[in-house]
mmCIF file of the N, C-alpha and C atoms, coordinates in Angstrom:
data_MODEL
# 
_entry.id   MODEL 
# 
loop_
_atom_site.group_PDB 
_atom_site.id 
_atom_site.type_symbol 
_atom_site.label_atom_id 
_atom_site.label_alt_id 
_atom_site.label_comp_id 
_atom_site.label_asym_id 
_atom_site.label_entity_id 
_atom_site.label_seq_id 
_atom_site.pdbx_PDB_ins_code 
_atom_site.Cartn_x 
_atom_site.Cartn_y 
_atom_site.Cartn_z 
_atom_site.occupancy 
_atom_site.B_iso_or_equiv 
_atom_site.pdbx_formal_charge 
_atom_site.auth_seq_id 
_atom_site.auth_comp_id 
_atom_site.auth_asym_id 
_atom_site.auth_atom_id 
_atom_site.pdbx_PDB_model_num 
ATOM 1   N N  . UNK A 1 1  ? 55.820  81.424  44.623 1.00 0.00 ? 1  UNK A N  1 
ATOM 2   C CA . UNK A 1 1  ? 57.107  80.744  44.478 1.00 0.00 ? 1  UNK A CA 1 
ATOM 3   C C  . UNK A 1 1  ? 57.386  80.445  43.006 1.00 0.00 ? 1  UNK A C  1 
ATOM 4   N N  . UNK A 1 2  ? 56.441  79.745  42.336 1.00 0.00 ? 2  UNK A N  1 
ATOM 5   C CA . UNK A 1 2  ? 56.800  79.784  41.007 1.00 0.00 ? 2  UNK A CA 1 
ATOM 6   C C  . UNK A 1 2  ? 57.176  81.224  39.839 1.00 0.00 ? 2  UNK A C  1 
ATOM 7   N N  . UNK A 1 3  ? 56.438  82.603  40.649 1.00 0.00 ? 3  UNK A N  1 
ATOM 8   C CA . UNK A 1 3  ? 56.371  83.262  39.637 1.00 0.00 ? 3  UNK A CA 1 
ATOM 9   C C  . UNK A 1 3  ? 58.256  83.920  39.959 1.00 0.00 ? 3  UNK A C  1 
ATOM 10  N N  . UNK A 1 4  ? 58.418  83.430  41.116 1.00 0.00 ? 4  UNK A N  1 
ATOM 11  C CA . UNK A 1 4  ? 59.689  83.745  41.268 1.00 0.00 ? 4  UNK A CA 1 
ATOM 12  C C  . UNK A 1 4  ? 60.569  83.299  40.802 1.00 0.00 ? 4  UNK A C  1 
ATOM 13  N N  . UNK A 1 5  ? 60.818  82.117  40.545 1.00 0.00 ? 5  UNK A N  1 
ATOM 14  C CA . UNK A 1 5  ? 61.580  80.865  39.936 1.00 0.00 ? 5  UNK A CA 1 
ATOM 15  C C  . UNK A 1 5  ? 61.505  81.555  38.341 1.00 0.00 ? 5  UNK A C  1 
ATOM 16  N N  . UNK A 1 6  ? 60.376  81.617  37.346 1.00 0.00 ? 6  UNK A N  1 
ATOM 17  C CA . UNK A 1 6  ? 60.207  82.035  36.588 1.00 0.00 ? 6  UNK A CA 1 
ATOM 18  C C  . UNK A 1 6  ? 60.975  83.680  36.073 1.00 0.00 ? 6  UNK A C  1 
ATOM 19  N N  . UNK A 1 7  ? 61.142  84.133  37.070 1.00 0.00 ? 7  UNK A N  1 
ATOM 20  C CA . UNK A 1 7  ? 61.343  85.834  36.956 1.00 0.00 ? 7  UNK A CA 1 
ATOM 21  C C  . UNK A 1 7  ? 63.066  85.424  37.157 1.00 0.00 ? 7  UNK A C  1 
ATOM 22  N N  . UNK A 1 8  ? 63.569  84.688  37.792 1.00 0.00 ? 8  UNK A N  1 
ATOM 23  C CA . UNK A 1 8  ? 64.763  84.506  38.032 1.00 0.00 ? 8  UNK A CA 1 
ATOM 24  C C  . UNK A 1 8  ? 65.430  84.118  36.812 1.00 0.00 ? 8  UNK A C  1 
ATOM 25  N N  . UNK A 1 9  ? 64.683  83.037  36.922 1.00 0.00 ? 9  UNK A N  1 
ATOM 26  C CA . UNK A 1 9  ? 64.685  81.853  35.361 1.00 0.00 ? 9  UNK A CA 1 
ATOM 27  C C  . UNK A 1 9  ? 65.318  82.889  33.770 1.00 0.00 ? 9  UNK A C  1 
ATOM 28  N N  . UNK A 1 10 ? 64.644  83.990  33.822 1.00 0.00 ? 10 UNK A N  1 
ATOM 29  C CA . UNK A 1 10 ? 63.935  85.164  32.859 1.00 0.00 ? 10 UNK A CA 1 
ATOM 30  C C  . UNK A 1 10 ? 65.645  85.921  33.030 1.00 0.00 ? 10 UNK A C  1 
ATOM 31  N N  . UNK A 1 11 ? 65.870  86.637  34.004 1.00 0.00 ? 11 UNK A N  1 
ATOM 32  C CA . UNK A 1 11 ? 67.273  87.226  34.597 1.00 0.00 ? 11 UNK A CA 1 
ATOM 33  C C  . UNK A 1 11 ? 68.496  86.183  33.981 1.00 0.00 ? 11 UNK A C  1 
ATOM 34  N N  . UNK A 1 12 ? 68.190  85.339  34.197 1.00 0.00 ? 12 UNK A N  1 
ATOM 35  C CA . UNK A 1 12 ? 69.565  84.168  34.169 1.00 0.00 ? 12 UNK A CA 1 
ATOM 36  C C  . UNK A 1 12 ? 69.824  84.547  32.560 1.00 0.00 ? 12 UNK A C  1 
ATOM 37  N N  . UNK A 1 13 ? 68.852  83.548  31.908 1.00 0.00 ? 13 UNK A N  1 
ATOM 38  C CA . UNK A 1 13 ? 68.544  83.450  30.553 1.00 0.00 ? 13 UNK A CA 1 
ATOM 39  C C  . UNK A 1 13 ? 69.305  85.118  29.482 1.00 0.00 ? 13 UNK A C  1 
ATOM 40  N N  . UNK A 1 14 ? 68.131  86.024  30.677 1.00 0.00 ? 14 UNK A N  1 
ATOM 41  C CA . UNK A 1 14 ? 68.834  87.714  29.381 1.00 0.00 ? 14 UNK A CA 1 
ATOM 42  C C  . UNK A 1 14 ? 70.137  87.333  29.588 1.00 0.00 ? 14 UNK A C  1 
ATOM 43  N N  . UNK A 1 15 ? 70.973  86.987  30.707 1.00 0.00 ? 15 UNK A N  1 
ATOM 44  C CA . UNK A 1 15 ? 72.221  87.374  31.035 1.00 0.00 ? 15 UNK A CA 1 
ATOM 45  C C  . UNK A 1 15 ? 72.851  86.608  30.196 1.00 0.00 ? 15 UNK A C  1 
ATOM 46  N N  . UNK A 1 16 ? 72.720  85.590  29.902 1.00 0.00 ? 16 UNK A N  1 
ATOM 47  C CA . UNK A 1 16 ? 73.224  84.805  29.111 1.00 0.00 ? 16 UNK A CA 1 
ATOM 48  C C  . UNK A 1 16 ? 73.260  85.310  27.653 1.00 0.00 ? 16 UNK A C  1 
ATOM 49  N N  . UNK A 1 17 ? 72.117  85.473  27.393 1.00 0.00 ? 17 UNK A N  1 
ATOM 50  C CA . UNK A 1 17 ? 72.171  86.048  25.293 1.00 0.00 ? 17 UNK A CA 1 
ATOM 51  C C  . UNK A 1 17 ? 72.907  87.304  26.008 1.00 0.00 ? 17 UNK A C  1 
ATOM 52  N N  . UNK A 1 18 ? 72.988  88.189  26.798 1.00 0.00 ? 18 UNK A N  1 
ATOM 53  C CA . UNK A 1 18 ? 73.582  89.966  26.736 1.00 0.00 ? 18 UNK A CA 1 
ATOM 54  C C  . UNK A 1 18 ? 74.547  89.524  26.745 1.00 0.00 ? 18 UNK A C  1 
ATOM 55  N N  . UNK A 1 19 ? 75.426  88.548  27.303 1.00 0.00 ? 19 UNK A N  1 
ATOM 56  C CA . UNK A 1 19 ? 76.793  88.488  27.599 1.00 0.00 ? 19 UNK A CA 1 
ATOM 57  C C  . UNK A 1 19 ? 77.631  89.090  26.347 1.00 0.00 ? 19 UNK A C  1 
ATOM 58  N N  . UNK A 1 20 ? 77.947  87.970  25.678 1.00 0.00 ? 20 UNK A N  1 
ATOM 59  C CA . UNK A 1 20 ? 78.649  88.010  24.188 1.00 0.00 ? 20 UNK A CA 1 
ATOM 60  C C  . UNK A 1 20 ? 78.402  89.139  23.527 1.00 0.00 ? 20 UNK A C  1 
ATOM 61  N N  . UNK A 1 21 ? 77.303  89.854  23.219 1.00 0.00 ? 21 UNK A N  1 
ATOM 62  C CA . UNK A 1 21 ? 76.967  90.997  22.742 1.00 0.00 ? 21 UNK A CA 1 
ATOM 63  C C  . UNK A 1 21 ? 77.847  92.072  23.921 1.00 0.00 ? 21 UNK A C  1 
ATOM 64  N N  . UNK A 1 22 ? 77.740  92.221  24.882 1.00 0.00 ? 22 UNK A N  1 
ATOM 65  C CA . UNK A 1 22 ? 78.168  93.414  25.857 1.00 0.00 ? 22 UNK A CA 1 
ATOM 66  C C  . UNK A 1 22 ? 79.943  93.191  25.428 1.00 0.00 ? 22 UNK A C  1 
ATOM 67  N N  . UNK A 1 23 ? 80.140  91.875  25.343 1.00 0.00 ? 23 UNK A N  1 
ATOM 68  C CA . UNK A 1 23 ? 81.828  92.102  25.229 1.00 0.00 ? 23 UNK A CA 1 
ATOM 69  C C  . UNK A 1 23 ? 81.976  92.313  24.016 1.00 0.00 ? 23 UNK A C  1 
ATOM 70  N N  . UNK A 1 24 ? 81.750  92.203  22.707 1.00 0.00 ? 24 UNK A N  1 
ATOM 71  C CA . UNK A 1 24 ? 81.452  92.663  21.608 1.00 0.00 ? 24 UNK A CA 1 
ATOM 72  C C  . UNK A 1 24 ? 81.461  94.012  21.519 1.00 0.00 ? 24 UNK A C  1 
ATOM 73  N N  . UNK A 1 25 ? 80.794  94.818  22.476 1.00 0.00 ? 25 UNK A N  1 
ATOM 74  C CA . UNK A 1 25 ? 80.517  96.167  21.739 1.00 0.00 ? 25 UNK A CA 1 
ATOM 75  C C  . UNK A 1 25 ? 81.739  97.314  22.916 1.00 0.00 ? 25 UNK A C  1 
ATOM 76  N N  . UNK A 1 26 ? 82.162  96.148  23.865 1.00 0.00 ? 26 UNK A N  1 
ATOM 77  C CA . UNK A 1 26 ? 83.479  96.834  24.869 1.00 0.00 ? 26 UNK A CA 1 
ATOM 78  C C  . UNK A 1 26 ? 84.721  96.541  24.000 1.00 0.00 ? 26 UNK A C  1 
ATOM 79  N N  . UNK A 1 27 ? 84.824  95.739  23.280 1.00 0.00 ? 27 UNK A N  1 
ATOM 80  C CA . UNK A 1 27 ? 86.411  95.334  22.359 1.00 0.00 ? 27 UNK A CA 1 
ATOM 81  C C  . UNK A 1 27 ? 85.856  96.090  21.576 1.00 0.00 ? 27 UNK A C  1 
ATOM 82  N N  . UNK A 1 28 ? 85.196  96.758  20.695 1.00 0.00 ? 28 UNK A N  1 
ATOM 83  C CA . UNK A 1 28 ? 84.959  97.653  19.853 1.00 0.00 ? 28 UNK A CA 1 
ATOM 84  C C  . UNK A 1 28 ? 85.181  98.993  20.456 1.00 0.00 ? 28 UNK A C  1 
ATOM 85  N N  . UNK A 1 29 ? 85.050  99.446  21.620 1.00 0.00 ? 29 UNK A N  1 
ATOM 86  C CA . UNK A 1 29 ? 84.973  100.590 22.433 1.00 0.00 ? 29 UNK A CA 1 
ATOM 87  C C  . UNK A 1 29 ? 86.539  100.844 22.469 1.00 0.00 ? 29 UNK A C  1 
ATOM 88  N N  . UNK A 1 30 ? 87.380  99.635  22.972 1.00 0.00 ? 30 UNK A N  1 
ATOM 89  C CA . UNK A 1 30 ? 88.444  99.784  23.253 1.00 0.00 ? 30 UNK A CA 1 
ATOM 90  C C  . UNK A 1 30 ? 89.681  99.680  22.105 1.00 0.00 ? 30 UNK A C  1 
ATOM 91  N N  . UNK A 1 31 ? 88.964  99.197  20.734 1.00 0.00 ? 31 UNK A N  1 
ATOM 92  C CA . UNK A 1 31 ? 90.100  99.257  19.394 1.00 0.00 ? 31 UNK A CA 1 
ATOM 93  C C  . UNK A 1 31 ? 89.328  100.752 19.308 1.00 0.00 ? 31 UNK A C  1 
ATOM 94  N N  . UNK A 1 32 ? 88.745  101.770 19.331 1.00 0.00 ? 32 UNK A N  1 
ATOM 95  C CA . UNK A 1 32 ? 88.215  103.053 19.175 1.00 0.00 ? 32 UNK A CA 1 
ATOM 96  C C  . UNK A 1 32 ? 89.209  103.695 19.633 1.00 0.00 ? 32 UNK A C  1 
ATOM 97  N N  . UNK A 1 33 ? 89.205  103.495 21.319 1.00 0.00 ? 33 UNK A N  1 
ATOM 98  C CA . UNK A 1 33 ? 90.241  104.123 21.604 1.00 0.00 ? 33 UNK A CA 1 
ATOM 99  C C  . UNK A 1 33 ? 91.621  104.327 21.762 1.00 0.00 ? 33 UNK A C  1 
ATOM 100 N N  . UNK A 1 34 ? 92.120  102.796 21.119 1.00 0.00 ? 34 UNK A N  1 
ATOM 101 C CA . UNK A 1 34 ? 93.135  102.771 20.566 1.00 0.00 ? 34 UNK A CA 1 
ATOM 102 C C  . UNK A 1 34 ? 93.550  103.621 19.481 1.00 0.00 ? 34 UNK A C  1 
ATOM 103 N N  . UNK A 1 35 ? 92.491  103.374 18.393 1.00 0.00 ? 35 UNK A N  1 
ATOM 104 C CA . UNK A 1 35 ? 93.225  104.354 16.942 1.00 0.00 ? 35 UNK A CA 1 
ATOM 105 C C  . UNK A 1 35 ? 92.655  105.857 17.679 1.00 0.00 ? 35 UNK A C  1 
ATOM 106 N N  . UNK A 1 36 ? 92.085  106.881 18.258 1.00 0.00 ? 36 UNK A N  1 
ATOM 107 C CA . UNK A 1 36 ? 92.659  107.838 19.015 1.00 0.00 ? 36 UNK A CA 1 
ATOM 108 C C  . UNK A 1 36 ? 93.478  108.014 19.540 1.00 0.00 ? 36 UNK A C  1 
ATOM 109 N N  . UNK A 1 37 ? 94.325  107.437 20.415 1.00 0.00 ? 37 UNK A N  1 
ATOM 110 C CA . UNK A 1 37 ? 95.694  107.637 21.065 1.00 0.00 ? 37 UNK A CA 1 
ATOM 111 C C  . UNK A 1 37 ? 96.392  107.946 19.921 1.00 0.00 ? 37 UNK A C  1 
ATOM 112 N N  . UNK A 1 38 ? 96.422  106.714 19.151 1.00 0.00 ? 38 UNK A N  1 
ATOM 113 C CA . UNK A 1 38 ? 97.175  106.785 18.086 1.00 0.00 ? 38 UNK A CA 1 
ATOM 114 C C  . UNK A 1 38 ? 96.940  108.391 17.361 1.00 0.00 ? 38 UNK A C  1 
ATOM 115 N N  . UNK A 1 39 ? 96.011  108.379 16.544 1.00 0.00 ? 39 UNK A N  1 
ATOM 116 C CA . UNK A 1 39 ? 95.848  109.735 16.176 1.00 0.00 ? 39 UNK A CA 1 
ATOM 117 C C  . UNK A 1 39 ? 96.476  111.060 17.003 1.00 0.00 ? 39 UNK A C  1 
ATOM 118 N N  . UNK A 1 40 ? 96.270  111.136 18.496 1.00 0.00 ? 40 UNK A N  1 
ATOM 119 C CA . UNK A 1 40 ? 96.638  111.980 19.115 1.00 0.00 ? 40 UNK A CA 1 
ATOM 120 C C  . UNK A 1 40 ? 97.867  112.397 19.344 1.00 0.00 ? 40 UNK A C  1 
ATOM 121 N N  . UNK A 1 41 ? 98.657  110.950 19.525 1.00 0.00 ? 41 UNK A N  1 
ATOM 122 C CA . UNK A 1 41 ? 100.146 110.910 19.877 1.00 0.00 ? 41 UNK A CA 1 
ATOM 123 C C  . UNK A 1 41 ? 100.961 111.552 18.165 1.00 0.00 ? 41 UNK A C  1 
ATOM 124 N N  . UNK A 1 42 ? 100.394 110.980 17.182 1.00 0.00 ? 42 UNK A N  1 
ATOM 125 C CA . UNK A 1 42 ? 101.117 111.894 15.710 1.00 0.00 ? 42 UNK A CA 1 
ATOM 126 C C  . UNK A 1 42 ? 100.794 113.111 15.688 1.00 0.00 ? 42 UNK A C  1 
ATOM 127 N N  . UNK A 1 43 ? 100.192 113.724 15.993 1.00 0.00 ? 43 UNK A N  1 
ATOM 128 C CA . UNK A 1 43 ? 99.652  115.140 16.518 1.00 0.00 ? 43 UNK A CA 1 
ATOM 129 C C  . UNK A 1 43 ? 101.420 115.751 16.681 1.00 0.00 ? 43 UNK A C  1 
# 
């Protein structure tokens, strides 16, 4: 029971520090594909 609590504990915690970083590197993904459109559409 404890090593479970612990392993959960462990899950919660990554999720927490990954968060901010994961949306960080998706708003970067998505100004990317913004200036492509762009590029494409002056084409």
């Amino acid at each position: 029971m404890k090593s479970i609590s612990i392993f959960i504990l462990l899950i919660y915690w990554s999720i927490i520090i990954l968060a901010p970083v994961l949306t960080n590197e998706s708003q970067i993904f998505n100004k990317k594909s913004a200036i492509v459109q762009k590029i494409n559409s002056n084409k």
